[in-house]
C-alpha positions as CSV (number, residue, x, y, z in Angstrom):
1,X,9.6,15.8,-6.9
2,X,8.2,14.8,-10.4
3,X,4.8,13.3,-10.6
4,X,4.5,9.1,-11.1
5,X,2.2,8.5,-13.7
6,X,0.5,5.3,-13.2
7,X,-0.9,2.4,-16.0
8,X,-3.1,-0.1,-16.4
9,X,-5.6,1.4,-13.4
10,X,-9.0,0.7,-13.9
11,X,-12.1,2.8,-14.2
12,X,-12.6,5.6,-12.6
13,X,-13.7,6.2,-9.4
14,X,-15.8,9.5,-7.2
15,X,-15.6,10.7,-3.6
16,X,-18.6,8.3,-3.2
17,X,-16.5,5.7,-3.8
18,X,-14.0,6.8,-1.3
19,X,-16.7,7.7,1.1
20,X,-17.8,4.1,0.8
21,X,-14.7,2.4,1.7
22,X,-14.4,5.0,4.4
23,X,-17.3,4.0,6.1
24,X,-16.3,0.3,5.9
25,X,-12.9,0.8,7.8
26,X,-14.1,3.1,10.2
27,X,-11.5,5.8,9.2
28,X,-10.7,8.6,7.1
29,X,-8.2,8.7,4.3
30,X,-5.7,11.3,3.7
31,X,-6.9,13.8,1.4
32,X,-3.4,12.4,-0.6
33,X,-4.4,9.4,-0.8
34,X,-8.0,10.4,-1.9
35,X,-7.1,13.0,-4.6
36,X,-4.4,9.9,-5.6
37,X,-7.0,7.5,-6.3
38,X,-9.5,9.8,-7.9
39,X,-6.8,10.3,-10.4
40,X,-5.8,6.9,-10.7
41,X,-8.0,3.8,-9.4
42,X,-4.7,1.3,-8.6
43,X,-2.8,0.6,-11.5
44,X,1.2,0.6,-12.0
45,X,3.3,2.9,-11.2
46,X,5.7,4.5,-13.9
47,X,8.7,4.0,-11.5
48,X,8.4,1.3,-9.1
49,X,11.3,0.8,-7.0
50,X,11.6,2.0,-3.2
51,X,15.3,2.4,-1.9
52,X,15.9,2.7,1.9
53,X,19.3,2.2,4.4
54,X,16.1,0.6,6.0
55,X,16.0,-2.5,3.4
56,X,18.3,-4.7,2.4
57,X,17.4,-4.3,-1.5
58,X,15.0,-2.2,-2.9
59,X,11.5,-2.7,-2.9
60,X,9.4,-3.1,-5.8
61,X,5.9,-2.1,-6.1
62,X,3.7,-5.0,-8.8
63,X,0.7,-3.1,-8.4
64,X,-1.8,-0.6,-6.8
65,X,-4.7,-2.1,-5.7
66,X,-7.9,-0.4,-7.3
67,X,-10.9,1.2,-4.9
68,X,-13.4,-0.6,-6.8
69,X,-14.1,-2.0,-10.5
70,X,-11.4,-4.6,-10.3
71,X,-10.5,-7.5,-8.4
72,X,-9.3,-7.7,-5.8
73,X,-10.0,-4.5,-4.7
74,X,-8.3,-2.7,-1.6
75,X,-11.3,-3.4,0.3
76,X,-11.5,-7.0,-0.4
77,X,-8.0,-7.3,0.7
78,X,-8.4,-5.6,3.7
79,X,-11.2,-7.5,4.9
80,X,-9.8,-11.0,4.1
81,X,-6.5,-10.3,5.3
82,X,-7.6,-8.9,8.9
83,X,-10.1,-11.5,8.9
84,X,-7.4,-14.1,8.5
85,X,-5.7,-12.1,11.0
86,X,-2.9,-11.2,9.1
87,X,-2.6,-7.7,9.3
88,X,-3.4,-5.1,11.9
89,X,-6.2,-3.0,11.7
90,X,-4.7,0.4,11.3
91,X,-3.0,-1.1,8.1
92,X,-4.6,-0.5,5.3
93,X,-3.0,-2.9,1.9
94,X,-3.3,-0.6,-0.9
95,X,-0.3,-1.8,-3.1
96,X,1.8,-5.3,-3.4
97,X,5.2,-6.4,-4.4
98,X,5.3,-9.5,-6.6
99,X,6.1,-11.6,-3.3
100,X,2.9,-10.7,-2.3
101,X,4.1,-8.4,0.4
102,X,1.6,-5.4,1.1
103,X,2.7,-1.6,1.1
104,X,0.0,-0.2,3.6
105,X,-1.2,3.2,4.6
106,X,-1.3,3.5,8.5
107,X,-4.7,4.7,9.3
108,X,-3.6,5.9,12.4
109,X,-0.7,7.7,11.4
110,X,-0.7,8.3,7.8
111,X,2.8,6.6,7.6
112,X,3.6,3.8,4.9
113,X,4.5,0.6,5.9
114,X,5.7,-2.4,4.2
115,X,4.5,-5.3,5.7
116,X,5.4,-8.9,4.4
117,X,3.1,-11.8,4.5
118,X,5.2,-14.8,4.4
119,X,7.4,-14.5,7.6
120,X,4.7,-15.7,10.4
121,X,6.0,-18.2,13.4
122,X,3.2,-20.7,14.4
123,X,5.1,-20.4,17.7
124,X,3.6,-16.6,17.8
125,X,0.4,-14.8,18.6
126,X,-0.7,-12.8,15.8
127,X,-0.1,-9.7,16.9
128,X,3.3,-10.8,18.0
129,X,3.7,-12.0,13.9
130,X,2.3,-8.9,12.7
131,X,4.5,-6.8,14.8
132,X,7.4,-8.3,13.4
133,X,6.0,-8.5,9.9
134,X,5.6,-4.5,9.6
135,X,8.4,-2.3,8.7
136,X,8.0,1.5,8.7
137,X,8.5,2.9,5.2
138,X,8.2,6.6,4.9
139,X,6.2,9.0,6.7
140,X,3.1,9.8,4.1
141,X,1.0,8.4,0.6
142,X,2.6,11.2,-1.3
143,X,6.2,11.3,-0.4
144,X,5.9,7.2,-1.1
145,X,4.4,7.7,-4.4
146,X,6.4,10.5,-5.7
147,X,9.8,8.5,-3.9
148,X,9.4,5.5,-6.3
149,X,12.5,5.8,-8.4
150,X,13.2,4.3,-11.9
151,X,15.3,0.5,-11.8
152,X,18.2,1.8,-13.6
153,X,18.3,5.0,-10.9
154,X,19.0,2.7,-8.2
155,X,22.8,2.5,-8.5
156,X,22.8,6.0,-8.7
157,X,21.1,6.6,-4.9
């Protein structure tokens, strides 16, 4: 597969950085996902669009969220969301759509997920929401990032 260039990231980052975020969710990263954002600290990708028989309609990525020197950072999101007790722990937000649906890393797995924010039932626990909310996407970082296909590709799929 051909490389997806990204835009707009911000500055970059080290393996310090990465060590640092880490150490605040208790987990290691892919080594994908770490040589990803050492290369590109969020940002937007060149092709944005994710087609699946799993979807309905494609899904578009806005933006990566950066490791640090922007705002909101993936950390940032990750803490207020599971502190809000939207998402899961072993979900990691590291991109969004312009709904403000999340694209996550599984922490546990190393799968991608897709997991929209606006669906929750007062009537639910939130586990019971957030298990419904999360739809799996692909099965690693790198096979999502270099999957992300051009708009005017999607007819063709």
């Amino acid at each position: 597969m051909i490389e997806n260039t990204f835009s707009d990231d911000e500055a970059t980052i080290t393996p310090v950085d990465l060590d640092h975020l880490e150490s605040a969710i208790g987990k290691k990263l892919p080594p994908p996902f770490r040589d990803h954002y050492l290369k590109y600290n969020g940002g937007m990708p060149e092709r944005t669009y994710w087609l699946s028989e799993d979807f309905d309609e494609p899904l578009e990525v806005a933006a990566f969220k950066p490791i640090a020197h922007g705002s909101p950072s993936l950390l940032s999101t990750y803490q207020s969301m599971l502190k809000k007790q939207v998402i899961p722990a072993h979900l990691l937000p590291f991109a969004n759509d312009w709904g403000g649906n999340f694209f996550c890393l599984n922490l546990e797995s190393g799968s991608i997920s897709y997991f929209t924010t606006d669906s929750f039932n007062s009537d639910l626990s939130p586990e019971e929401n957030q298990s419904r909310s999360e739809k799996h996407v692909c099965s690693n970082f790198i096979r999502f990032v270099q999957g992300l296909i051009n708009e005017e590709d999607i007819d063709e799929e």
